[in-house]
C-alpha positions as CSV (number, residue, x, y, z in Angstrom):
1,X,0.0,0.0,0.0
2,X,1.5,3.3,-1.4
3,X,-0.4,6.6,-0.1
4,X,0.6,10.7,-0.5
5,X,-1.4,13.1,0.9
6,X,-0.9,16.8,1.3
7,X,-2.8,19.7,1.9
8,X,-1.8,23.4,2.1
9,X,-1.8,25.2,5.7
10,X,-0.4,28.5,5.0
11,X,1.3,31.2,2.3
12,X,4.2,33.9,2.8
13,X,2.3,36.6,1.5
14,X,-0.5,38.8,4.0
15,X,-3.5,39.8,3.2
16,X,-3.7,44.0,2.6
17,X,-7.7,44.0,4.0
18,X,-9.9,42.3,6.1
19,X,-11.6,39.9,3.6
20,X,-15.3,40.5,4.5
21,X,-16.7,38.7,1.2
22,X,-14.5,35.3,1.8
23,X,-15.7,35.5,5.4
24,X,-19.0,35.8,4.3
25,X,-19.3,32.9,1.8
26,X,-17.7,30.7,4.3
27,X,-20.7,31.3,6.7
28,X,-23.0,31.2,4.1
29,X,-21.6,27.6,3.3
30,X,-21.2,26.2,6.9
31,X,-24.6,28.0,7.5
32,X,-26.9,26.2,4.8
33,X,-24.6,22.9,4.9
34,X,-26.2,22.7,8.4
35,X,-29.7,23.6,7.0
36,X,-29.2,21.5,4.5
37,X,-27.9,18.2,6.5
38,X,-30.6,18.4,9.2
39,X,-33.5,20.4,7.9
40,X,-33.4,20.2,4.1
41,X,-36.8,21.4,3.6
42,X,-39.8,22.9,5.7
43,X,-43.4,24.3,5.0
44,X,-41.7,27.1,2.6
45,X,-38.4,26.2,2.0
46,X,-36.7,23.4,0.1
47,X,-33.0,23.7,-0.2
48,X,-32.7,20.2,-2.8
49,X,-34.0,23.5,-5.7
50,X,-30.3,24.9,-5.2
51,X,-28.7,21.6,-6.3
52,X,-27.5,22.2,-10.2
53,X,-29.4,19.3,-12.4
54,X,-27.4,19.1,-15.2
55,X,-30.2,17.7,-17.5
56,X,-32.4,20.6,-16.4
57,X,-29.6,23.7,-16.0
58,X,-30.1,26.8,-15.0
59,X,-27.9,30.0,-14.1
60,X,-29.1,30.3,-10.8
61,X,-28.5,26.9,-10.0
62,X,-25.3,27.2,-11.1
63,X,-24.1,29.5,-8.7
64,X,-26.3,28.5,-6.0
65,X,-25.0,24.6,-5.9
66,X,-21.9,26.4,-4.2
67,X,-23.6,26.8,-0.8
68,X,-24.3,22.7,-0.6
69,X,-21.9,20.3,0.8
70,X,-22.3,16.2,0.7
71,X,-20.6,15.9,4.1
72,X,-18.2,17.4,6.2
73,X,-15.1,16.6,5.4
74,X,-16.7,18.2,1.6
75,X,-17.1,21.2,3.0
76,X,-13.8,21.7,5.3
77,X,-11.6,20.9,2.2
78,X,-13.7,23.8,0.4
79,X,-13.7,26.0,3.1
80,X,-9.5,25.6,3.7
81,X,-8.8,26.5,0.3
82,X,-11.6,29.5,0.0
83,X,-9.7,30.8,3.7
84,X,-6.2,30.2,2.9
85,X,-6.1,31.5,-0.9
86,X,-9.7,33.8,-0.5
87,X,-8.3,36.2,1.9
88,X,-4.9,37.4,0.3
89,X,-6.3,37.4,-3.1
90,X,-9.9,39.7,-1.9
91,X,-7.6,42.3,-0.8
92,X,-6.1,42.7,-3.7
93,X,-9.1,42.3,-5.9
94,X,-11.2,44.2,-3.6
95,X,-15.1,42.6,-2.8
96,X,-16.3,43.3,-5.5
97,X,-14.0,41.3,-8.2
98,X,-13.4,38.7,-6.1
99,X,-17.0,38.0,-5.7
100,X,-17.9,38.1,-9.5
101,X,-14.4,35.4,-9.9
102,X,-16.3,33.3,-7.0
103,X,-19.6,33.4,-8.7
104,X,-18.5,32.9,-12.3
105,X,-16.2,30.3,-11.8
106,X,-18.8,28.3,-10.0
107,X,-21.3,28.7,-12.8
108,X,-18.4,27.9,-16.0
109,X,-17.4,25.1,-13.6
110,X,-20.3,23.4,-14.0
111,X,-21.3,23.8,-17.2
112,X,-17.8,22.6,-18.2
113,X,-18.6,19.3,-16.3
114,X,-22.4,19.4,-18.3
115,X,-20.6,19.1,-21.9
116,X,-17.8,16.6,-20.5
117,X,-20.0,14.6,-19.1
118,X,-22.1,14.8,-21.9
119,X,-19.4,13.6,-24.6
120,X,-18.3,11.0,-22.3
121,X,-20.4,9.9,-19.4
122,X,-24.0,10.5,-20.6
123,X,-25.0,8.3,-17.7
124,X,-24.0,10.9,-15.2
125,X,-26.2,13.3,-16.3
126,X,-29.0,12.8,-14.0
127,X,-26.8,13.3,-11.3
128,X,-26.8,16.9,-9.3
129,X,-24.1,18.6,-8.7
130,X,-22.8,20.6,-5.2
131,X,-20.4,22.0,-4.0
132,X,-17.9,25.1,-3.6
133,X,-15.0,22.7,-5.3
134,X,-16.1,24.9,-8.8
135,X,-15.8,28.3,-6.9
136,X,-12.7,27.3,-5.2
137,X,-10.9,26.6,-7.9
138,X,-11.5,29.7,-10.0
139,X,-9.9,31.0,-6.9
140,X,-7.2,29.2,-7.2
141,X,-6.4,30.3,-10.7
142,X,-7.2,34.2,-10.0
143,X,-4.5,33.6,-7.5
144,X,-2.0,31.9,-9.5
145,X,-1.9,35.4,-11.9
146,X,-2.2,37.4,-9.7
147,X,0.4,36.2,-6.7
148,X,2.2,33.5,-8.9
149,X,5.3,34.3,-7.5
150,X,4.4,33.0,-3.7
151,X,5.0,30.4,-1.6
152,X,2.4,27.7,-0.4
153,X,3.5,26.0,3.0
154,X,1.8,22.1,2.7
155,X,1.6,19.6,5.2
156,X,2.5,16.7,3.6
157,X,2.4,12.7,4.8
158,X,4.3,9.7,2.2
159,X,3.4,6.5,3.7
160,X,5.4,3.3,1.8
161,X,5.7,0.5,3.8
162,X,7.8,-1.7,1.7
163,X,10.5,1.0,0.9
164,X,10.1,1.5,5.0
165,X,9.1,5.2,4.8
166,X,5.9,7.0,7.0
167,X,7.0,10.7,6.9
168,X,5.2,13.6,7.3
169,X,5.7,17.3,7.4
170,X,5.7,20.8,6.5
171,X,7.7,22.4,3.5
172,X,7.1,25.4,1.4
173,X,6.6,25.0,-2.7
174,X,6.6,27.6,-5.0
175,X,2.8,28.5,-6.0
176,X,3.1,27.6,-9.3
177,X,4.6,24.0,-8.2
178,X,1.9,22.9,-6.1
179,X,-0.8,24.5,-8.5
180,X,0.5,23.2,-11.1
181,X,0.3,20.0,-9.4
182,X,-2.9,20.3,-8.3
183,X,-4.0,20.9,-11.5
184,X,-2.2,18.3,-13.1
185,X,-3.9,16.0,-10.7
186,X,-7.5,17.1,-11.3
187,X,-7.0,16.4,-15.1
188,X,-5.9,12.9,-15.0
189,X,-8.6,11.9,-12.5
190,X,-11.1,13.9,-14.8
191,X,-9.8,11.8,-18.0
192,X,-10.2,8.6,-15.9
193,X,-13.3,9.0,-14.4
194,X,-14.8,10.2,-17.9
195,X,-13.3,8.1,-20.2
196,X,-14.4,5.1,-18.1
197,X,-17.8,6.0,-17.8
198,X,-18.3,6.8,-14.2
199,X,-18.1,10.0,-12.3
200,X,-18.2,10.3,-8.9
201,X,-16.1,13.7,-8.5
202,X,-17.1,16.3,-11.0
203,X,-13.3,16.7,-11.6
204,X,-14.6,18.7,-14.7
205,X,-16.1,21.4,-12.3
206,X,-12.7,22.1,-10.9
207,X,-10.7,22.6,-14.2
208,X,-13.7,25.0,-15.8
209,X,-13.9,27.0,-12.7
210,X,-9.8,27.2,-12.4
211,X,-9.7,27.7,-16.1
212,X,-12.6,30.5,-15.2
213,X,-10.9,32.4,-12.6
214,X,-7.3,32.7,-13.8
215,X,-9.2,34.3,-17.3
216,X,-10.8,36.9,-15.2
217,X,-7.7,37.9,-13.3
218,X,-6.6,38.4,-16.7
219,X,-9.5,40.5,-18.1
220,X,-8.7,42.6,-14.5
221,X,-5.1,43.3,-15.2
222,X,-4.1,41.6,-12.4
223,X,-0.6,40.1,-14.2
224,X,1.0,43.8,-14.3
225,X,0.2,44.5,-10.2
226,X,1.4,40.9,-9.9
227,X,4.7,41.4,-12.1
228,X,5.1,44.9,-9.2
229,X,4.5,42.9,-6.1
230,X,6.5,40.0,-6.6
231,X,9.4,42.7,-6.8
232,X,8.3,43.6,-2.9
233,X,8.5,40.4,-2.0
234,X,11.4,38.8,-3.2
235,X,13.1,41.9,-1.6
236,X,11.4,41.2,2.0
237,X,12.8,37.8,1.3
238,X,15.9,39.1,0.8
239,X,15.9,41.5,3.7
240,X,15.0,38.3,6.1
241,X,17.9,36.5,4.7
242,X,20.2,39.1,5.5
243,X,20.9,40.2,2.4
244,X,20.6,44.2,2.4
245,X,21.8,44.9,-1.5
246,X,19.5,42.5,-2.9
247,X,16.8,43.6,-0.6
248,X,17.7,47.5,-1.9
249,X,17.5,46.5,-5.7
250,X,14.0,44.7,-5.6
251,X,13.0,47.8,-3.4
252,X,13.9,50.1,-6.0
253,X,12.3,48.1,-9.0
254,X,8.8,48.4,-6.9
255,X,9.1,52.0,-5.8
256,X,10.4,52.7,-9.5
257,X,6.2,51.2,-10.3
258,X,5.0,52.0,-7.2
259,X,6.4,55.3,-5.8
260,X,3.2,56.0,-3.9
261,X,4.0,52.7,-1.4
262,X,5.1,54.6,1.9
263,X,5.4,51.4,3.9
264,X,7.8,49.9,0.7
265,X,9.7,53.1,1.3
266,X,10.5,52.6,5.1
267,X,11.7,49.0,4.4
268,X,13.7,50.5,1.8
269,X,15.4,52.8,4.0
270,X,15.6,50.2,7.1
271,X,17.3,47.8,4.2
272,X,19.6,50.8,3.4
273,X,20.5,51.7,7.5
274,X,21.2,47.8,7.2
275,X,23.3,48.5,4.1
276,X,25.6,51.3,5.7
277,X,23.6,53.8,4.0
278,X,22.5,56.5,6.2
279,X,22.6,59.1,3.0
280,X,20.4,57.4,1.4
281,X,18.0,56.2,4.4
282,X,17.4,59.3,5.1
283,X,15.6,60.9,2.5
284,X,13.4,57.1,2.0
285,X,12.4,57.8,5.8
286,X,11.3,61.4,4.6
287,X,9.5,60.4,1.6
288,X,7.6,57.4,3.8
289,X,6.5,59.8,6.5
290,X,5.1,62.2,4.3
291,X,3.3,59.5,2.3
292,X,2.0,58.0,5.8
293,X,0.7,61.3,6.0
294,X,-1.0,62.1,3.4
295,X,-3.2,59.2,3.3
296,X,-4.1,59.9,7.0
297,X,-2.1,57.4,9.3
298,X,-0.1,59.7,11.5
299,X,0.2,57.3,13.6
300,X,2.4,55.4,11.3
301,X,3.9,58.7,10.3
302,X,5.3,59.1,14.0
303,X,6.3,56.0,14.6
304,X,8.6,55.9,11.5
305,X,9.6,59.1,12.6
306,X,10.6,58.1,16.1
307,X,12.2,55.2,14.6
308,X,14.4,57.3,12.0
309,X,15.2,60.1,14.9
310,X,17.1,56.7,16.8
311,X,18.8,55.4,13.3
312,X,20.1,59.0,11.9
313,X,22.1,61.4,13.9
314,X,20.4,64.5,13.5
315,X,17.4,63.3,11.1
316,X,15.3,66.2,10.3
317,X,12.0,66.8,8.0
318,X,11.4,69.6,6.7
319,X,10.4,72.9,8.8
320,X,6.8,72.8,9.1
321,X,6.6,68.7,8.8
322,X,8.9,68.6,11.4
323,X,7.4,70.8,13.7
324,X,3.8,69.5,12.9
325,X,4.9,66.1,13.9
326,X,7.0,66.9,17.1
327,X,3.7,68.8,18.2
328,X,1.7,66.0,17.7
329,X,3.3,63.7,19.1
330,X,3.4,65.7,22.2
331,X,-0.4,65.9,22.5
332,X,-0.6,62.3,21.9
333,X,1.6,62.4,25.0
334,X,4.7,60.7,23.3
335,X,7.0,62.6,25.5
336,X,10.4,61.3,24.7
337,X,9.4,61.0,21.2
338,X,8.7,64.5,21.3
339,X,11.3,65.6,23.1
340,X,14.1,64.3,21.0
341,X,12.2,65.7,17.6
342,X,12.2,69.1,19.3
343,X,15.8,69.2,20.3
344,X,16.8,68.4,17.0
345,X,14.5,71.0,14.8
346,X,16.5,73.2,17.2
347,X,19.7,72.3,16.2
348,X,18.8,71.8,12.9
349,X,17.1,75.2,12.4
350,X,18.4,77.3,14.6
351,X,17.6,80.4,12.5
352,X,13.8,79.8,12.2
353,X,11.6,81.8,13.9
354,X,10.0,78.9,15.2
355,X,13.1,77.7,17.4
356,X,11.9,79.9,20.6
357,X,8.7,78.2,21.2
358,X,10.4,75.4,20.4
359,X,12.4,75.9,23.3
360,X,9.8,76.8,25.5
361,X,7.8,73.8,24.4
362,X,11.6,72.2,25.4
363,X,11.4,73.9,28.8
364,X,8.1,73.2,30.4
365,X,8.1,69.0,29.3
366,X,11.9,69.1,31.0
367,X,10.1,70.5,34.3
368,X,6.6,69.4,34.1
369,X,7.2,65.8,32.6
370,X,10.6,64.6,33.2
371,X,11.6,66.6,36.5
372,X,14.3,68.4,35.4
373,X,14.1,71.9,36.2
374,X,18.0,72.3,35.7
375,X,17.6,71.6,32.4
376,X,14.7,74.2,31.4
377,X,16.3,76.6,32.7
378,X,19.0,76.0,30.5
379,X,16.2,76.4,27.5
380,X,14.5,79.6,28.9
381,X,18.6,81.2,29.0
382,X,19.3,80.0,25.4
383,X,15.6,81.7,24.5
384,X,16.6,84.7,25.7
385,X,20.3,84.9,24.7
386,X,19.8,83.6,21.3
387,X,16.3,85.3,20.5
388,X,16.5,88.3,22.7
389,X,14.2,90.4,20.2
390,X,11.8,87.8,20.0
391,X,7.7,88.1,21.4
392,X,8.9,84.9,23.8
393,X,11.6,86.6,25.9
394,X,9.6,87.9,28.3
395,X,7.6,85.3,29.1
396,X,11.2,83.3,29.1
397,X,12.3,85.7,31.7
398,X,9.8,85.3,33.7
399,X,10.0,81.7,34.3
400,X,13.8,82.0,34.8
401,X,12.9,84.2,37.7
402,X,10.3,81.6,38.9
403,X,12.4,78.5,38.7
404,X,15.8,80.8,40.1
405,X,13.5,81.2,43.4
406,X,13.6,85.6,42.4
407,X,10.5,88.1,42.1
408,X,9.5,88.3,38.4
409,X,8.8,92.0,38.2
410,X,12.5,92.4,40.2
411,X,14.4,90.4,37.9
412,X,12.6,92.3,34.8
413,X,13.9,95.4,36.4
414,X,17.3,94.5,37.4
415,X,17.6,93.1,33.9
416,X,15.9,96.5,32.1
């Protein structure tokens, strides 16, 4: 006895979304499988009418079939490959495509299995069909254009007894390997079950609905985005493997496509910190928090820019980005963050007239937050050395007087 089995559990690429339509066809299908197994029909309701009757077709049934299972171990395998390859390809699709690839693959699928089994197993035809294997696999071949260039993890058991070998595991396979596989499997058990006359798998189903889906990437010009993001993840491959100047040049070729990507542009600069490059780094951590920001995730925006401030000596945005993000960050009540972005707008503008509130921003976190008095006094003096002509002195003065233990009015006149 001779058996293989494997069965994917996982891929290297994330999904970009949450997948609200995969999650809601899988309750849809665990939802009426139940129905279906223990209450088929009732007083107004007869769920058999979904089943797709190849001698008396229809296109609702044809879509419809999807949301019956025979058993349960039919509907798990369904629902693992609708999960596993639904959710990363929906978020790239979006809902709506994704949907129409679910729905028309399930109604080609079946139609392709009508006119095989027609031509070769006439005595099938009475036979329903149902089943998400026809959706599924239009799925399956949306997913093969557009993320060909992943990595499927399978779980895999070889069991040969007279060679002496039970082994099971868990390997990654290129996609188009173990599609390719999967595919190649489906035909030959198609052209057996057909050209001998019997069908108890509509095998047929799962090549017209693969066939279906990987044509509608198509027709959604899915290759090209494919073609940009496999350049993004070969160099986040490359980045985990330690490999910094690799990771830079497949970086570069997605940014050079993709220059709007402000998360591609802070691994970019992290690969070129990694890299030795701090030139460089720099102005990628610039261009990423400004991207962050103009598609309204500041809070990604100050993280990256806390996280550059530690990498560069001396980092600095531009004036008003700067200042716009050290401010915010200290009403979010990032202190340190803060603190360390203010210090160095002041040393790198030190000529903006900006740079004294700065420093009495400076001042009253280094007493009120952190307890150092010493410190902000040390601002308030440079405030009124530096910028003695400015609208801030006074007010400077006056704390110096506070925090030095002397009158206000007294020290404005001794100074006058």
């Amino acid at each position: 006895m001779y058996f293989f089995y494997y069965i994917p559990v996982g891929l290297d690429v994330g999904t970009k979304r949450r997948a609200f339509a995969t999650y809601f066809l899988c309750a849809m299908c665990v939802t009426i499988f139940f129905i279906y197994r223990y209450m088929p029909y009732g007083s107004w309701w007869d769920l058999r009418r979904l089943t797709f009757q190849p001698l008396a077709p229809s296109v609702a049934t044809a879509i419809t079939h999807v949301f019956l299972h025979g058993g349960y171990f039919h509907l798990i395998g369904n629902l693992v490959y609708l999960l596993l390859f639904g959710r990363p390809l929906e978020g790239r699709l979006g809902p709506f495509r994704f949907f129409t690839v679910f729905a028309v693959s399930a109604a080609v699928g079946v139609y392709v299995h009508l006119i095989l089994a027609a031509l070769f197993s006439p005595e099938s035809l009475p036979y329903g069909i149902i089943g998400a294997s026809g959706a599924t696999s239009g799925i399956l071949g949306a997913y093969m254009v557009r993320l060909y260039f992943s990595r499927v993890r399978v779980a895999y058991w070889v069991f040969m007894p007279l060679q002496g070998v039970n082994r099971t595991g868990k390997s990654y396979l290129p996609a188009a390997v173990a599609v390719l596989f999967w595919f190649i499997l489906q035909g030959a058990n198609a052209a057996m079950q057909y050209g001998m006359g019997g069908v108890r798998i509509a095998y047929g189903v799962h090549l017209g609905g693969f066939a279906a889906g990987a044509v509608l990437a198509l027709c959604f010009r899915m290759l090209g985005e494919a073609r940009a993001e496999k350049h993004l993840v070969k160099a986040r491959r490359h980045f985990e493997e330690a490999s910094w100047f690799a990771a830079q040049a497949e970086y570069l070729d997605y940014l050079a496509v993709k220059a709007t990507h402000a998360e591609a542009h802070a691994e970019l600069a992290r690969a070129l910190i990694c890299g030795g490059d701090t030139v460089r780094a720099r102005s990628c951590y610039g261009e990423a928090v400004r991207l962050f920001l103009e598609e309204g995730m500041r809070d990604a925006a100050e993280e990256l820019f806390s996280e550059a401030m530690r990498h560069i000596p001396n980092f600095a945005l531009s004036e008003d980005l700067h200042l716009n993000l050290a401010c915010g960050m200290e009403r979010t009540l990032k202190f340190q963050s803060a603190m360390r972005a203010y210090e160095q707008f002041v040393q790198r503008y030190p000529r903006s007239e900006d740079a004294p509130f700065v420093l009495l921003r400076m001042a009253g976190m280094l007493e009120r937050r952190f307890g150092r008095p010493e410190e902000a006094y040390a601002c308030y003096r440079r405030l009124t050395d530096d910028y003695s002509s400015d609208r801030w002195t006074e007010h400077a003065r006056e704390e110096m007087a506070r925090l030095a233990g002397v009158d206000p009015l007294v020290a404005l006149n001794d100074n006058s």
